[in-house]
DSSP file (Angstrom, degrees, kcal/mol; ACC not computed):
  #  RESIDUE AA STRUCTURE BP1 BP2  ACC     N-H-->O    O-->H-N    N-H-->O    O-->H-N    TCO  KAPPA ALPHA  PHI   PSI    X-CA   Y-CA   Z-CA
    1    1 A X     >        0   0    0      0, 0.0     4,-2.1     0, 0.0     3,-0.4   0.000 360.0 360.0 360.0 -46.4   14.2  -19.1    3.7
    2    2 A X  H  >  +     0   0    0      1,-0.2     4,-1.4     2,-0.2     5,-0.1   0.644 360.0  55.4 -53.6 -19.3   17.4  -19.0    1.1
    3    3 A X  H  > S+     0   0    0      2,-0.2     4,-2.7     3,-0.2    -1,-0.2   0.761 109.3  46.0-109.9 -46.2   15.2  -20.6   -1.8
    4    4 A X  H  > S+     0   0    0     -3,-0.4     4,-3.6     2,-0.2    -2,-0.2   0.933 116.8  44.0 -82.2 -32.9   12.5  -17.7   -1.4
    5    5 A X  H  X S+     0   0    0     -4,-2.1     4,-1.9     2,-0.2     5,-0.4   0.996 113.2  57.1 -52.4 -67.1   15.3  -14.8   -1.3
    6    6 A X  H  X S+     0   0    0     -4,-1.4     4,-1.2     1,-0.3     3,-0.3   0.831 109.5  37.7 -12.6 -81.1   16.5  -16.6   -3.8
    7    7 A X  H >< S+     0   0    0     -4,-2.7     3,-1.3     1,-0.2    -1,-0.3   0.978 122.9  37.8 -36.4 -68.5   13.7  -16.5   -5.9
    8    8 A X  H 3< S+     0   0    0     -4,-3.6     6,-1.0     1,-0.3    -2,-0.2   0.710 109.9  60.9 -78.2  -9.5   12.4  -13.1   -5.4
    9    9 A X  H 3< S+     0   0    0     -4,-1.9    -1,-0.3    -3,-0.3     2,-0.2   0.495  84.9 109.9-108.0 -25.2   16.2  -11.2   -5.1
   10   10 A X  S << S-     0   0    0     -3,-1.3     5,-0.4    -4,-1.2    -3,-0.0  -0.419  83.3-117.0 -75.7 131.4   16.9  -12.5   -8.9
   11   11 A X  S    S+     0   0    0     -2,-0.2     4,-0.9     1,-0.2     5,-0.2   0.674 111.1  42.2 -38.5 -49.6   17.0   -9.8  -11.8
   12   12 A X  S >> S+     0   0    0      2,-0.2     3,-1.5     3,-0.2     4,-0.7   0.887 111.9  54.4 -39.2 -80.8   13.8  -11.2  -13.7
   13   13 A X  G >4 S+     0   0    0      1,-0.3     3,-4.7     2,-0.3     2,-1.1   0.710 113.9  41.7  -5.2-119.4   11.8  -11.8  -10.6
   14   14 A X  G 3> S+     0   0    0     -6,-1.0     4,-0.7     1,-0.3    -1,-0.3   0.140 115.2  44.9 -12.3 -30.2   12.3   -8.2   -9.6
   15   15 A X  G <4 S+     0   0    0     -3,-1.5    -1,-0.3    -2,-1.1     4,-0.3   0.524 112.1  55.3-116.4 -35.0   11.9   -6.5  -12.7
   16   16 A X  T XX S+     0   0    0     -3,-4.7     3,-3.5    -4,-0.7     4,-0.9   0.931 112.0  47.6 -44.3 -85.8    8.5   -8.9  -13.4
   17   17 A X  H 3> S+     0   0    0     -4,-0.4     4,-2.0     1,-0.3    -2,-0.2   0.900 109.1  53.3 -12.8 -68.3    7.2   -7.6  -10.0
   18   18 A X  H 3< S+     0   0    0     -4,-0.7    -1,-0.3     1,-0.2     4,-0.2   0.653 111.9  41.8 -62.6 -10.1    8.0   -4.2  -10.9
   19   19 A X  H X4 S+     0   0    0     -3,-3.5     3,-0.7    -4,-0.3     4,-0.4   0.830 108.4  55.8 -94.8 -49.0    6.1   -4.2  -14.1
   20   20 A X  H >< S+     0   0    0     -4,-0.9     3,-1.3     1,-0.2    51,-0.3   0.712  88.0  89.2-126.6 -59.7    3.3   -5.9  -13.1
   21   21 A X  T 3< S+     0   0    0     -4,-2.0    -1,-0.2     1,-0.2    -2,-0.1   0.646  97.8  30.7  17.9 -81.9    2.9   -3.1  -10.1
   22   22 A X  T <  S-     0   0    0     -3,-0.7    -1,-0.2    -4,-0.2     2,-0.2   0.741 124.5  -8.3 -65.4 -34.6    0.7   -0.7  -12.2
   23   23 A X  S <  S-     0   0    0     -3,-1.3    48,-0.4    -4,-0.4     2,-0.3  -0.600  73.4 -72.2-142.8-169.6   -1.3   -3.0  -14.6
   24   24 A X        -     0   0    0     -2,-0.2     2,-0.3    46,-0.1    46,-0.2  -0.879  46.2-166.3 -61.8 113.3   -2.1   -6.0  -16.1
   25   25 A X        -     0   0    0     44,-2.1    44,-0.5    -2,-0.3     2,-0.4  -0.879  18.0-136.2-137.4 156.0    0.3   -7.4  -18.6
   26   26 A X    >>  -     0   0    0     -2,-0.3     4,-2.2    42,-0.1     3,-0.6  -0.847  31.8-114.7-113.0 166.8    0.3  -10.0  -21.2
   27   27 A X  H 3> S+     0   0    0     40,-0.8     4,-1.8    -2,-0.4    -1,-0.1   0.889 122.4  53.6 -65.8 -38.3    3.5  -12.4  -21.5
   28   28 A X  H 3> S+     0   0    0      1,-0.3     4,-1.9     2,-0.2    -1,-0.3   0.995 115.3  49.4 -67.0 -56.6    4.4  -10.9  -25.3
   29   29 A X  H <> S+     0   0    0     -3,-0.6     4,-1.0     2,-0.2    -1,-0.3   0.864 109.0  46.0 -51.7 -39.0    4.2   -7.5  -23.0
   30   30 A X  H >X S+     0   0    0     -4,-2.2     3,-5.3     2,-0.2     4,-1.7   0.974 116.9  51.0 -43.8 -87.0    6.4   -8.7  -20.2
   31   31 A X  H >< S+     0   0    0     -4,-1.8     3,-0.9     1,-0.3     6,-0.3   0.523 104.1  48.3  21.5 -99.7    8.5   -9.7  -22.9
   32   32 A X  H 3< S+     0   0    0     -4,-1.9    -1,-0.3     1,-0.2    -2,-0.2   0.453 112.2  54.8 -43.5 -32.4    8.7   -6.7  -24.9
   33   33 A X  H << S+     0   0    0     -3,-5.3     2,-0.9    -4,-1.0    -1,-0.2   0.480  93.0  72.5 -95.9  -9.0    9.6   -4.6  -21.5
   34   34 A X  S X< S-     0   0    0     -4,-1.7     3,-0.9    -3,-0.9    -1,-0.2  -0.849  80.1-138.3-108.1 102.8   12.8   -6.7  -20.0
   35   35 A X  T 3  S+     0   0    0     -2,-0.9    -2,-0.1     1,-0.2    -3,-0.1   0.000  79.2  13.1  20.4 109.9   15.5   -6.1  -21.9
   36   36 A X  T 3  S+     0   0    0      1,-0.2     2,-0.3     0, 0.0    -1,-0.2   0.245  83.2 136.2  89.2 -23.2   17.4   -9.2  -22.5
   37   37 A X    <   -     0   0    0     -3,-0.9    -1,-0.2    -6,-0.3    -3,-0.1  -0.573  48.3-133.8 -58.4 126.4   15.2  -11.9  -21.4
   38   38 A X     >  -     0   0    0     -2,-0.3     4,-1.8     1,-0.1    -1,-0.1  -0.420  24.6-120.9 -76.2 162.0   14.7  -15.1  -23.4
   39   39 A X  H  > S+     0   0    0      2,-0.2     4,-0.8     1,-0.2     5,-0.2   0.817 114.4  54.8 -72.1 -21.5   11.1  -16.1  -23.8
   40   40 A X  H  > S+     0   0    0      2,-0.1     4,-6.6     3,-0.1    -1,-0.2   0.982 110.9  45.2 -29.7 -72.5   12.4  -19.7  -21.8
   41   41 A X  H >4 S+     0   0    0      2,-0.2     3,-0.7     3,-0.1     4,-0.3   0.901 112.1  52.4 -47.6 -52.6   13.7  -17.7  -19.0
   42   42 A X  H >< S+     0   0    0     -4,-1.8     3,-3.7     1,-0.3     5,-0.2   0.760 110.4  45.7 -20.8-115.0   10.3  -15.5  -19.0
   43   43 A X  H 3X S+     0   0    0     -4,-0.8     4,-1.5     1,-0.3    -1,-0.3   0.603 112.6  51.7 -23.4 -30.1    7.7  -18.6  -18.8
   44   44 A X  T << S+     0   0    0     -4,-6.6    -1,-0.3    -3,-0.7    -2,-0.3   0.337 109.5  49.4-114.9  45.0    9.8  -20.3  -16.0
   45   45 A X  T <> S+     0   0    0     -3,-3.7     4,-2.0    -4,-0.3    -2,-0.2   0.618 118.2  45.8 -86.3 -47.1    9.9  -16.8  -13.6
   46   46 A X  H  > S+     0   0    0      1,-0.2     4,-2.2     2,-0.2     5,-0.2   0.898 104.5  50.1 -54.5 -43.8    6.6  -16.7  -14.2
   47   47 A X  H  X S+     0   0    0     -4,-1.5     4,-1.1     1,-0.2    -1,-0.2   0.757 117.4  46.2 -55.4 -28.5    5.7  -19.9  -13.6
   48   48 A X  H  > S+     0   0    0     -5,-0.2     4,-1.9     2,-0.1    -2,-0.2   0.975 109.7  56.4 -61.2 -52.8    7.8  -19.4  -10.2
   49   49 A X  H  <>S+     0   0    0     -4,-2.0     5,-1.5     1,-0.3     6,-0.2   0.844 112.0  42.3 -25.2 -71.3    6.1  -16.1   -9.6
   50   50 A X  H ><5S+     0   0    0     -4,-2.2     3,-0.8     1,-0.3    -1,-0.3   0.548 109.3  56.7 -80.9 -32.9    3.1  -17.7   -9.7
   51   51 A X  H 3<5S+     0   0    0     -4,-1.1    -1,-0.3     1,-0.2    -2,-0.2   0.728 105.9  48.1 -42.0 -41.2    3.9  -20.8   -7.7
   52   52 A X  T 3<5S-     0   0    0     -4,-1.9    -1,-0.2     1,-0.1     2,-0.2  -0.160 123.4-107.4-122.1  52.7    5.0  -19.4   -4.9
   53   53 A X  T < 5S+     0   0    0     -3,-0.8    19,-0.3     1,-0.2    22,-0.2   0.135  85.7 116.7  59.0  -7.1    1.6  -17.0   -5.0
   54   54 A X  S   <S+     0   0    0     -5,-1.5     2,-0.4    -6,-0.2    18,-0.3   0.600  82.1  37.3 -72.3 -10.3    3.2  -13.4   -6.1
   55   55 A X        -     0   0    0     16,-0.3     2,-0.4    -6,-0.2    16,-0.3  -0.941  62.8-150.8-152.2 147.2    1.1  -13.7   -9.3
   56   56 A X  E     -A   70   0A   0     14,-2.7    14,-1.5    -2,-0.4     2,-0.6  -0.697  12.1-154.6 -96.7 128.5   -2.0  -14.8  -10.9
   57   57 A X  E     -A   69   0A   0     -2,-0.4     2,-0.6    12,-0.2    12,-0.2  -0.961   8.9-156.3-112.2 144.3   -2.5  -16.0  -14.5
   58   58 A X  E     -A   68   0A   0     10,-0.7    10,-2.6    -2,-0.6     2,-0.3  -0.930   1.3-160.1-112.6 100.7   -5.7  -15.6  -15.9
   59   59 A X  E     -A   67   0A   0     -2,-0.6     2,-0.5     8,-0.2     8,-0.2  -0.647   6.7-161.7 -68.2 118.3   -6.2  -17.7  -18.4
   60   60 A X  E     -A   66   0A   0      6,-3.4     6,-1.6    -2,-0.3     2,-1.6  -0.976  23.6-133.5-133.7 142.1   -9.6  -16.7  -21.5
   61   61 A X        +     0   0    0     -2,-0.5     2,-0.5     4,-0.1    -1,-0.1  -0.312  61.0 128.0 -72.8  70.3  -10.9  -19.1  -23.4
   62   62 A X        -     0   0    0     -2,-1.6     2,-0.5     4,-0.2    -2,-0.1  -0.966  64.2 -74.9-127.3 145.4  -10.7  -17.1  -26.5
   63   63 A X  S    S+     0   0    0     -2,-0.5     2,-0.1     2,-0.1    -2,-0.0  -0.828 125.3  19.6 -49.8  81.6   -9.1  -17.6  -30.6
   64   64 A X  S    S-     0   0    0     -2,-0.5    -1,-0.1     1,-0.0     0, 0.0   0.692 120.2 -93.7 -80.7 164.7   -6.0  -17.2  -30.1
   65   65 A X        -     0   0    0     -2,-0.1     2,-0.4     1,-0.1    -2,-0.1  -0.169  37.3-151.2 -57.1 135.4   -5.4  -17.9  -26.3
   66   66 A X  E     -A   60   0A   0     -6,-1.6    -6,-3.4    -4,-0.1     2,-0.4  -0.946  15.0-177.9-109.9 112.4   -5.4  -14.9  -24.0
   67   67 A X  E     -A   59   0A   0     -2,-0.4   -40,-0.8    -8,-0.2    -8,-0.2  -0.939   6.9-160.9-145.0 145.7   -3.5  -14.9  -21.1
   68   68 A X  E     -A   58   0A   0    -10,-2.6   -10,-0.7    -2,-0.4     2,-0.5  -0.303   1.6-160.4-104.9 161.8   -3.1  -12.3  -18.3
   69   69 A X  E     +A   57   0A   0    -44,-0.5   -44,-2.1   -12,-0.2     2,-0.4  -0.983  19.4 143.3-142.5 141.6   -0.8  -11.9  -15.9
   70   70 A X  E     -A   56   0A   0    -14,-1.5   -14,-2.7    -2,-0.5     2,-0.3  -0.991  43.8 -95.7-171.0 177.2   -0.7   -9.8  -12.3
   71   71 A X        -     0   0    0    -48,-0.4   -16,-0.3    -2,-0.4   -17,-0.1  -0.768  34.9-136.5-100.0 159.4    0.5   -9.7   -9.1
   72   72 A X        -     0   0    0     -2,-0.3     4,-0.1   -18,-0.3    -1,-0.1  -0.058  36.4 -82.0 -85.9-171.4   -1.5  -10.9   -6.3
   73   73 A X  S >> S+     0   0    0      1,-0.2     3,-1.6     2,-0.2     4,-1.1   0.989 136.6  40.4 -56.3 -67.4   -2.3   -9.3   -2.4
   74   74 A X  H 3> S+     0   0    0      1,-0.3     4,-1.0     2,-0.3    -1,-0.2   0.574 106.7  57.0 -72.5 -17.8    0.8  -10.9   -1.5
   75   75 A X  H 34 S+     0   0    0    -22,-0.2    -1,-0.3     2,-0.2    -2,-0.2   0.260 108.5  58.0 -89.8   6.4    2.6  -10.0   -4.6
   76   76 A X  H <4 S+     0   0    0     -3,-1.6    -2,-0.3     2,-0.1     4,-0.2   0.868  96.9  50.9 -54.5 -86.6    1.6   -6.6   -3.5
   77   77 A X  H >X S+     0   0    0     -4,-1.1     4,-1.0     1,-0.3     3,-0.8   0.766 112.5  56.9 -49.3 -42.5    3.1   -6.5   -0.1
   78   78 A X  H >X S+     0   0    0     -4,-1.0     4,-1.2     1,-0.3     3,-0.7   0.874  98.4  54.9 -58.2 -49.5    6.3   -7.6   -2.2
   79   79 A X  H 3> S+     0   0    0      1,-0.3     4,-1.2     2,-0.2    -1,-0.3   0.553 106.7  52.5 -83.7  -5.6    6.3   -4.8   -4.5
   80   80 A X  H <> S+     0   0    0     -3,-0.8     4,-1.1    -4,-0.2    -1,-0.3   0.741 108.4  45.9 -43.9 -50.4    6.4   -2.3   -1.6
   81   81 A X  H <X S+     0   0    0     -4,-1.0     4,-0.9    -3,-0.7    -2,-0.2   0.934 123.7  44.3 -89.1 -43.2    9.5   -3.8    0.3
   82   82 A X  H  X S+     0   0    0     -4,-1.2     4,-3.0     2,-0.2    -2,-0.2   0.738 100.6  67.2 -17.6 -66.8   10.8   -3.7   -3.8
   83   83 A X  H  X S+     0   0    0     -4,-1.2     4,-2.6    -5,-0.2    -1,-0.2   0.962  97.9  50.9 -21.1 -78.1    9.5   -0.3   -4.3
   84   84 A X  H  X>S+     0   0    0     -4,-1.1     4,-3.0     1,-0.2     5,-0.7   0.936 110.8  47.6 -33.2 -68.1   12.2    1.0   -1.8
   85   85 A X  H  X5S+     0   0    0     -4,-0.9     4,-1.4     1,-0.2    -1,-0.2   0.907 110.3  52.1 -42.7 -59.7   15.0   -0.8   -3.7
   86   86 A X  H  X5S+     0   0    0     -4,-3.0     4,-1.3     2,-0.2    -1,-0.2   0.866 109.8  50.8 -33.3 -52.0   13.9    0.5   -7.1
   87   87 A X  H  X5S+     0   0    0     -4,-2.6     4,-2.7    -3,-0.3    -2,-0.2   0.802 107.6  49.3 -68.5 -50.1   13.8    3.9   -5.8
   88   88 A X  H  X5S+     0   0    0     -4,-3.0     4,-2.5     2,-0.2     5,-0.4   0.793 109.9  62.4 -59.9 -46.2   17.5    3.9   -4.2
   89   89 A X  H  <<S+     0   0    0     -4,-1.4    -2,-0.2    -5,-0.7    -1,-0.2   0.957 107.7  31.0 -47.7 -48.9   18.3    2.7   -7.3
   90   90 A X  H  < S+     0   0    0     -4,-1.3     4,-0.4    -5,-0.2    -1,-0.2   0.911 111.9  62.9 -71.4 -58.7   17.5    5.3   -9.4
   91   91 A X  H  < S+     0   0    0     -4,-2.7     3,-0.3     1,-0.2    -2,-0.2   0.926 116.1  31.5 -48.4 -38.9   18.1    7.9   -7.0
   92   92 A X  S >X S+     0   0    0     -4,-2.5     4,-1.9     1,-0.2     3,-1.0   0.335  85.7 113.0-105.9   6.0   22.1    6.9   -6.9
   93   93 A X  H 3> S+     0   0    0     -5,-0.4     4,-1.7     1,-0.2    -1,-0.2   0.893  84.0  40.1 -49.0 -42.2   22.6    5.6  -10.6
   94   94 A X  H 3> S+     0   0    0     -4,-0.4     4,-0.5    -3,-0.3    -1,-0.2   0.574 107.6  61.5 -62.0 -23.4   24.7    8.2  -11.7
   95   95 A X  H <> S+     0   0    0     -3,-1.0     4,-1.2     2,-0.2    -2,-0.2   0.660 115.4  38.3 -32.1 -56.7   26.5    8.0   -8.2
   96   96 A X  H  X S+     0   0    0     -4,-1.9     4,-0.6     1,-0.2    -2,-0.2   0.991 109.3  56.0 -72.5 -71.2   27.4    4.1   -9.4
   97   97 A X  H >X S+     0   0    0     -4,-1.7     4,-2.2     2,-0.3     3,-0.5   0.745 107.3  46.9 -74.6 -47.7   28.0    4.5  -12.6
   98   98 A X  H 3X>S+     0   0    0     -4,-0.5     4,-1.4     1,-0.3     5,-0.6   0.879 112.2  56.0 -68.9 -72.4   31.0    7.4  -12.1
   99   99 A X  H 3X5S+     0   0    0     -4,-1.2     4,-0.8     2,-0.2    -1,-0.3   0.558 104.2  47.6 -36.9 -15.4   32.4    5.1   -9.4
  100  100 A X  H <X5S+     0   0    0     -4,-0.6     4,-2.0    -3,-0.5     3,-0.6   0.968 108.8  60.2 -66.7 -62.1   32.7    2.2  -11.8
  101  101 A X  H  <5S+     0   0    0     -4,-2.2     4,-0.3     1,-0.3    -2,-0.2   0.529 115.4  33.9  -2.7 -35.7   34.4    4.9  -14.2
  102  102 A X  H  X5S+     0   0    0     -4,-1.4     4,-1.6    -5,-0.3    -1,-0.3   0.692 109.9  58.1-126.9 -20.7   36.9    5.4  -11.8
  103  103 A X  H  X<S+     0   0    0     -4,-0.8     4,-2.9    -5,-0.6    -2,-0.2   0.914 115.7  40.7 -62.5 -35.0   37.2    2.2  -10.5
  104  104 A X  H  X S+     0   0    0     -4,-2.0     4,-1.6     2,-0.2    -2,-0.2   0.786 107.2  61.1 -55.7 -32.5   38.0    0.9  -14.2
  105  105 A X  H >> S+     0   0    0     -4,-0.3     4,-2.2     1,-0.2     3,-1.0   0.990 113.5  35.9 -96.1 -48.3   40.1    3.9  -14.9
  106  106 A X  H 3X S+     0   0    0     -4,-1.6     4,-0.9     1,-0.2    -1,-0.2   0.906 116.6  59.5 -57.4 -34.7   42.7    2.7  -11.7
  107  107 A X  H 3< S+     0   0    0     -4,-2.9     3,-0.4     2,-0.2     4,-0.3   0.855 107.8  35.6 -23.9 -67.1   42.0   -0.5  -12.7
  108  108 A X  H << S+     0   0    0     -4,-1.6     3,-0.4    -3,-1.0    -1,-0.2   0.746 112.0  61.3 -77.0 -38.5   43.3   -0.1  -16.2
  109  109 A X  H  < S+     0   0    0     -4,-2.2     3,-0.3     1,-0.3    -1,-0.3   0.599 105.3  56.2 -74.3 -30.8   46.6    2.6  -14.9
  110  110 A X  S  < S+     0   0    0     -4,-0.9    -1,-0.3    -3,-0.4    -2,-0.2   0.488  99.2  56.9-130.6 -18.1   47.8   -0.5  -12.8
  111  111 A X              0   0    0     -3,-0.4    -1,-0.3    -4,-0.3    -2,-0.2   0.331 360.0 360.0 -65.6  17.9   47.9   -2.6  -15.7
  112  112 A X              0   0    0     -3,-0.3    -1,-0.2     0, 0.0    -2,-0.2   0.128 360.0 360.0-120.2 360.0   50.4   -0.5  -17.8
């Protein structure tokens, strides 16, 4: 059970999942939309993703190679329980962000 939290609870993961949601994407798109990921790290979340069934690659035999990426049914169900998380997230970001601000600022007064 730790190995699949594991998996799906890691920033890539999650943020693949969440892209993947709407559309279809191809890896140069993945890419291009996470912030900060190397193209290594990329190819082995997907290649997790996909392992452990949350996505499909579609591979077309076409000049140069085309290859698709999406979430499956079950990579589905995932992005709902995800959804939620996303959502809180957003909602309270500004919420976090001053509380870091102010954790930092006592932070910093109790070094001096």
């Amino acid at each position: 059970m730790r190995q699949i939290l594991d998996r799906i609870a890691d920033k890539w993961s999650l943020l693949v999942i969440a892209l993947l949601e709407k559309r279809t994407l191809r890896f140069t798109e993945l890419r291009k939309s996470i912030d900060g990921i190397s193209q290594r790290m990329l190819t082995t979340t997907l290649r997790q993703l996909e392992r452990d069934g949350l996505i499909e690659r579609t591979v077309y035999p076409v000049v140069p190679p085309r290859v698709d990426y999406a979430l499956t049914e079950l990579g589905c169900t995932l992005h709902d329980t995800i959804k939620a998380l996303v959502v809180w997230t957003e909602t309270n970001q500004a919420k976090i962000i001053a509380a870091r601000r102010s954790y930092d600022e006592r932070a910093n007064e109790k070094l001096w």
